[in-house]
C-alpha positions in Angstrom: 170.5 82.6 114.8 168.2 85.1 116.2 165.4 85.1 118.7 162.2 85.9 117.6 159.1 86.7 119.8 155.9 86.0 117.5 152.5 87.7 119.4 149.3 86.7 118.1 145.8 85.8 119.5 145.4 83.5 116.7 147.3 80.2 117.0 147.0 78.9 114.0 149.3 82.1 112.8 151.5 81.7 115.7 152.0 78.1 114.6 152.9 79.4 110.8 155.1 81.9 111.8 157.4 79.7 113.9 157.3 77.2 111.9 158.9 79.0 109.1 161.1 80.7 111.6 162.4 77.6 113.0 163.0 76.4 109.6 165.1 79.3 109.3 167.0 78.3 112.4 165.8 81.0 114.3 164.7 80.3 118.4 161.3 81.0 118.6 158.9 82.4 121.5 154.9 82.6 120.9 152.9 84.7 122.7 149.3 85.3 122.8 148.9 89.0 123.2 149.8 92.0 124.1 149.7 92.1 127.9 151.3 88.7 128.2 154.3 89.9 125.5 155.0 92.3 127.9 156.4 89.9 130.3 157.4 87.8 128.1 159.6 90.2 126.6 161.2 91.0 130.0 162.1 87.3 130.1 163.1 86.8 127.0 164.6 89.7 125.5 164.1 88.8 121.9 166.0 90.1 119.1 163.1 91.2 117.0 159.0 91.3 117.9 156.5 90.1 115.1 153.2 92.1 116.8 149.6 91.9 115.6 147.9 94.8 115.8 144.0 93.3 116.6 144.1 91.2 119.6 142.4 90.8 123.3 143.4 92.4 126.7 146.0 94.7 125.1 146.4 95.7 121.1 149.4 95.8 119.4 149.8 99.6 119.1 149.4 100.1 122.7 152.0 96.9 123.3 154.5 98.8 121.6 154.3 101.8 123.1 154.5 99.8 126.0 157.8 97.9 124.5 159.4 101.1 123.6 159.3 102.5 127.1 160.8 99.1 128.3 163.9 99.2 125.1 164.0 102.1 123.6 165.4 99.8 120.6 163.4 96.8 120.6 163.0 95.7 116.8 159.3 95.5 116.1 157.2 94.6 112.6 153.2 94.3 112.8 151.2 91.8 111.4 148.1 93.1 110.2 145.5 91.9 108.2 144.3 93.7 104.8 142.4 97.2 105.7 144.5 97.8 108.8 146.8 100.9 106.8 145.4 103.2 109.6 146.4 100.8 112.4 149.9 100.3 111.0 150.4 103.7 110.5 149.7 104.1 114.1 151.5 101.2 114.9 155.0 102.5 112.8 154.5 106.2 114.6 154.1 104.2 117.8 158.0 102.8 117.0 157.6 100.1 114.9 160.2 99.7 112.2 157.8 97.6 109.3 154.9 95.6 108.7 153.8 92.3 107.0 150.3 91.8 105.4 148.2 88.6 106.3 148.1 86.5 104.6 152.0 87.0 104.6 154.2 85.8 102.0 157.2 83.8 103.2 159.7 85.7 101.2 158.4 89.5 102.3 158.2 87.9 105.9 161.9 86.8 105.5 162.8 90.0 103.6 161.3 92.6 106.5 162.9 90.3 109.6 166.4 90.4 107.8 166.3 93.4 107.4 165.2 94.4 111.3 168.4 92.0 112.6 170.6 93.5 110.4 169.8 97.3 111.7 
């Protein structure tokens, strides 16, 4: 399957996320925000970035500016909490292909990422 590079400051959410991913089958890579995905993603190279948007030491719209100037076609979707429609906009002009509300549902989650390995 795919690898999938989850960024969040908030472990619990990290935790959720690859847990379902790895139920999926996919290889997963948690990172804590958006200076340290940086690296990681250098590392890594990960098939698709799940990004939150409020985080510590570097957001997530500036972290994917930053990812787009590393991969012009790295596959990015934000996480963002309800009453963040400003931020994702940002975030989607930034280069970011979709975006999953927290408290996610499983099936939207698993919807937007097939649909980012598949383009």
């Amino acid at each position: 399957m795919a690898k999938i590079m989850v960024v969040d400051d908030a472990a619990f959410m990290r935790m959720k996320v690859s847990k379902l991913l790895m139920e999926l089958g996919h290889q997963v890579v948690e990172v804590d925000n958006g200076k340290n995905a940086l690296e990681k993603y250098k590392l890594e190279k990960p098939d698709v970035v799940l990004m939150d948007i409020t985080m510590p030491e570097m957001d997530g719209i500036t972290a994917v500016k930053e990812l787009k100037l590393i991969n012009p076609d790295v596959k990015i979707a934000m996480l963002s909490a309800m009453g963040q429609q400003q931020m994702v906009i940002e975030a989607i002009k930034a280069g970011a292909k979709d975006f999953v509300l927290k408290p996610f549902q499983t099936e939207k989650l698993v919807s937007v990422l097939t649909r980012l390995l598949n383009a």
